[in-house]
C-alpha positions, -999 to +999 in steps of 0.1 A: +728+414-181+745+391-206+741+411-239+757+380-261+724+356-252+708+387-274+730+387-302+751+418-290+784+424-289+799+454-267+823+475-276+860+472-261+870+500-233+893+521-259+861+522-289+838+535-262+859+561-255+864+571-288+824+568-296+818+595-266+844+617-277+832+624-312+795+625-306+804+650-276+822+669-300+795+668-325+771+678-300+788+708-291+794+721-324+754+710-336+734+711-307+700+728-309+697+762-290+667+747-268+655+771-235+653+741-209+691+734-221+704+767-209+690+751-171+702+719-149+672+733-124+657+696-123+622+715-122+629+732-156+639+701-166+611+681-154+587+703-167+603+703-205+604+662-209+573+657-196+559+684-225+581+670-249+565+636-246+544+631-278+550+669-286+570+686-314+599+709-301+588+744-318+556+734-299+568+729-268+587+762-268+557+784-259+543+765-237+574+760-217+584+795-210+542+804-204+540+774-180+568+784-156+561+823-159+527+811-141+544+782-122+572+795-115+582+771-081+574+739-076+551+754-047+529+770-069+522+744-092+515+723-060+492+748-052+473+755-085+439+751-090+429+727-120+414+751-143+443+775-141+468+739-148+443+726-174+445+768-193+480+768-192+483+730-205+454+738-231+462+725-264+490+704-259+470+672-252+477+640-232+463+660-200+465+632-175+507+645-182+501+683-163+479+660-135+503+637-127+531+667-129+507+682-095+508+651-080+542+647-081+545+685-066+525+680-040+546+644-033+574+668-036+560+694-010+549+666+012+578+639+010+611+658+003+605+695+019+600+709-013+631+701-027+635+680-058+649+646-051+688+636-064+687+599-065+676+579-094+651+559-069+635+589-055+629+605-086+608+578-098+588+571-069+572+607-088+536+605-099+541+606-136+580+598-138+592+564-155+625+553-163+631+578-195+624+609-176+639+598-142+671+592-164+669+626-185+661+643-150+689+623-131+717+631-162+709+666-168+703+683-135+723+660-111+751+653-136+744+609-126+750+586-155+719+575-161+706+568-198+674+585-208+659+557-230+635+565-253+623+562-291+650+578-303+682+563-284+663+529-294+664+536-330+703+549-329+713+522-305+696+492-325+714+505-360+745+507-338+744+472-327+716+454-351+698+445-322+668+428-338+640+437-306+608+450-312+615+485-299+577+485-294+577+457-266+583+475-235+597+443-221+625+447-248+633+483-231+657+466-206+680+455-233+688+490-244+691+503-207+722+478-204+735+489-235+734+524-230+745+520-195+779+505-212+787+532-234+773+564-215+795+592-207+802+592-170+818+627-170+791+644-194+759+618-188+734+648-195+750+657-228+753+627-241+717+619-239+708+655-257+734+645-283+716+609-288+686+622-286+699+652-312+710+620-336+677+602-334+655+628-340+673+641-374+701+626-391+685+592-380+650+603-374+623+575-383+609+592-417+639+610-437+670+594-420+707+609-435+726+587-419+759+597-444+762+623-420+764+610-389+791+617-367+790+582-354+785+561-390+818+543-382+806+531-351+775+520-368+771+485-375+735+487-396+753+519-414+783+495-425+766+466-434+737+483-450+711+473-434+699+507-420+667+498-437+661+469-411+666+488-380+648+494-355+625+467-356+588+475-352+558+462-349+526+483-359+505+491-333+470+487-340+447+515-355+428+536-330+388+523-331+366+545-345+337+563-323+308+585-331+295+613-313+265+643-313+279+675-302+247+697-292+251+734-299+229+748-282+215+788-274+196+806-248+174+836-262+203+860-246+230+843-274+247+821-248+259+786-257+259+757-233+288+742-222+297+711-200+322+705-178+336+668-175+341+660-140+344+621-155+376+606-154+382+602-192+398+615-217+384+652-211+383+651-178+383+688-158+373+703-193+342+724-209+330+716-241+298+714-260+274+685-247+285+653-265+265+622-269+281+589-282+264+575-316+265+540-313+254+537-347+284+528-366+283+522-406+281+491-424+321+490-429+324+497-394+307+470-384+320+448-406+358+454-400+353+461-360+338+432-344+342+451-311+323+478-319+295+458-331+293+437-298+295+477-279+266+485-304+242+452-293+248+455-259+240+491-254+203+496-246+199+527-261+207+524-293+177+529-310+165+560-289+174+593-310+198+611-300+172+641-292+158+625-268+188+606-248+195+645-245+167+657-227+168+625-206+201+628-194+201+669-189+165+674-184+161+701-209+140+712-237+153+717-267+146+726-306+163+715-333+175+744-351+195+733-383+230+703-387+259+716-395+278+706-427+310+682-422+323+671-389+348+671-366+379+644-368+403+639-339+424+609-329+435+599-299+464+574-292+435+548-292+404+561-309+394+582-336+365+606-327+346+615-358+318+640-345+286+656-360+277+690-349+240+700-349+226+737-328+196+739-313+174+767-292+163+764-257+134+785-240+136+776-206+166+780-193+171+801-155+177+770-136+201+750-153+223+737-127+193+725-108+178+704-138+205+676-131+238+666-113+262+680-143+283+709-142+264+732-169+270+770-177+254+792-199+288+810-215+289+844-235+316+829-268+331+862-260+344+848-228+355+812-243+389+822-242+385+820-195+375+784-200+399+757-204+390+734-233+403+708-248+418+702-286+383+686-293+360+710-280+388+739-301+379+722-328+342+721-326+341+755-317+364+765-351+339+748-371+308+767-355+320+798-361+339+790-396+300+780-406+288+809-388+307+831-410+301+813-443+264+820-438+267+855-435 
């Protein structure tokens, strides 16, 4: 790729070497003590950037050491059954991450003899593995200079060179790949991806950047110029579209609440939670700032049935309104915001459940909650229950 047509110019042979040298250095010296670092087992690996996608470190932590002390081969997590995957993954979101992760097991099971592919190409041929990934993967365990390029080697690489590319346009992603292929370390190709990564995500991190203390400010062309403020360049994504939902609560006479499991292929998929019923009857403001919504809102036919009654429609079950609870729920996805209601009700009738209709429903004692594999959402709803529970006592 010629890197002049977008305004960059590399680096002579000699300054390369010298940039490597002292970020190595510095990386050495400040590196974080992280438990997937003190590994090049390419599953270990694996496993750790595909949780650290959209997840905080100290997060990760936990999870990473409880997921491979139950999955502790590539084989077994081939082999898992999904609520045992979706328990273990429970609470860390994005879920469609630890599905494609079995996929890619079983690929690896099925297509390499169980052993994790060494080759750039055949790693991402992976359910679930792009380019970043493959590269951190391909560096790290294999020791192959590949760049791992992702938010944060965009952010240090465009202050290094000004590069002026939305780092928000995927099609702009290729552009850094040649840049980091240039200057990459081809003796230490997984370190120096940590240490950029290391860079990006504190002394030049998006929100409280020190950039004084870089190890690299010489090299930096934003740093000398002073136009760190400028860099990188991007464009705000749009807000996620607010949605309203009815979570029923609902009892049996023995204390035992209903649950659901979604066996849809959305964004709770393989989950139990409270029943949920979308509320496609937005506000005022809504509808005047979200022309979408209000197009969703007039084409749906039942928008003026209440929400009682789309209930015993869809599930074929009696129910009694007992009392709404105060407040409601928030959580936001990458592209909507969920704002829910919560309201319990009592049931009489109640032996043949799964008969009544063709969704997985159970009748579950809250002592035994903790079996079931739910989602952040249906946490949440079930912290506010019993938060108000308690209050009223």
């Amino acid at each position: 790729m010629d890197l002049e047509q977008y305004g960059i110019k590399m680096w002579s042979e000699e300054k390369i070497a010298s940039f490597q040298e002292k970020l190595l250095a510095w990386y050495d010296k400040e590196k974080r003590d992280l438990p997937w670092r003190h590994s090049n087992n390419p599953y270990h690996i694996w496993v750790s950037e595909i949780m650290l996608q959209q997840t905080r470190v100290d997060t990760v932590i936990p999870y990473y050491y409880r997921f491979l002390e139950t999955f502790p081969t590539i084989k077994s997590l081939a082999n898992a059954k999904e609520e045992e995957l979706l328990k273990v993954w429970e609470g860390l979101g994005y879920y469609s991450r630890v599905r494609n992760m079995q996929k890619a097991a079983q690929q690896i099971m099925g297509e390499y003899n169980g052993k994790f592919p060494d080759t750039m190409e055949e790693i991402q041929t992976l359910k679930g593995i792009g380019p970043y990934t493959a590269g951190a993967i391909a560096s790290i365990a294999f020791n192959l200079p590949e760049p791992a390029v992702d938010g944060n080697l965009m952010r240090v690489i465009s202050r290094l060179f000004e590069i002026g590319l939305d780092i928000g346009n995927p099609s702009n992603r290729k552009v850094f790949q040649a840049v980091a292929e240039k200057i990459i370390s081809k003796e230490r190709p997984g370190d120096f991806n940590q240490a950029l990564m290391d860079l990006g995500s504190d002394i030049e991190s998006p929100v409280t950047p020190h950039p004084e203390d870089s190890p690299v400010k010489e090299f930096s062309a934003a740093y000398l110029n002073g136009t760190m403020h400028l860099y990188p360049v991007k464009i705000p994504k749009k807000k996620p579209v607010p949605m309203k939902w009815q979570a029923f609560v609902i009892q049996n006479e023995k204390g035992q609440y209903l649950l659901e499991k979604n066996t849809y292929a959305d964004l709770l998929s393989g989950f139990w939670h409270f029943p949920l019923i979308r509320d496609y009857t937005p506000t005022r403001k809504q509808l005047s700032l979200l022309d979408e919504i209000a197009e969703e809102v007039e084409d749906y036919p039942n928008k003026n049935i209440p929400l009682e009654t789309q209930f015993e429609s869809i599930y074929q079950l009696k129910i009694q309104k007992d009392k709404k609870l105060k407040g409601e729920v928030k959580h936001i996805f990458s592209h909507q915001k969920w704002e829910i209601e919560l309201t319990k009700y009592q049931v009489q009738s109640y032996d043949e459940i799964e008969r009544l209709t063709d969704r997985e429903l159970r009748w579950v004692e809250a002592e035994e909650f903790y079996k079931m594999p739910f989602s952040k959402v249906q946490t949440k709803l079930w912290e506010h229950v019993s938060q108000q529970d308690e209050n009223n006592k």
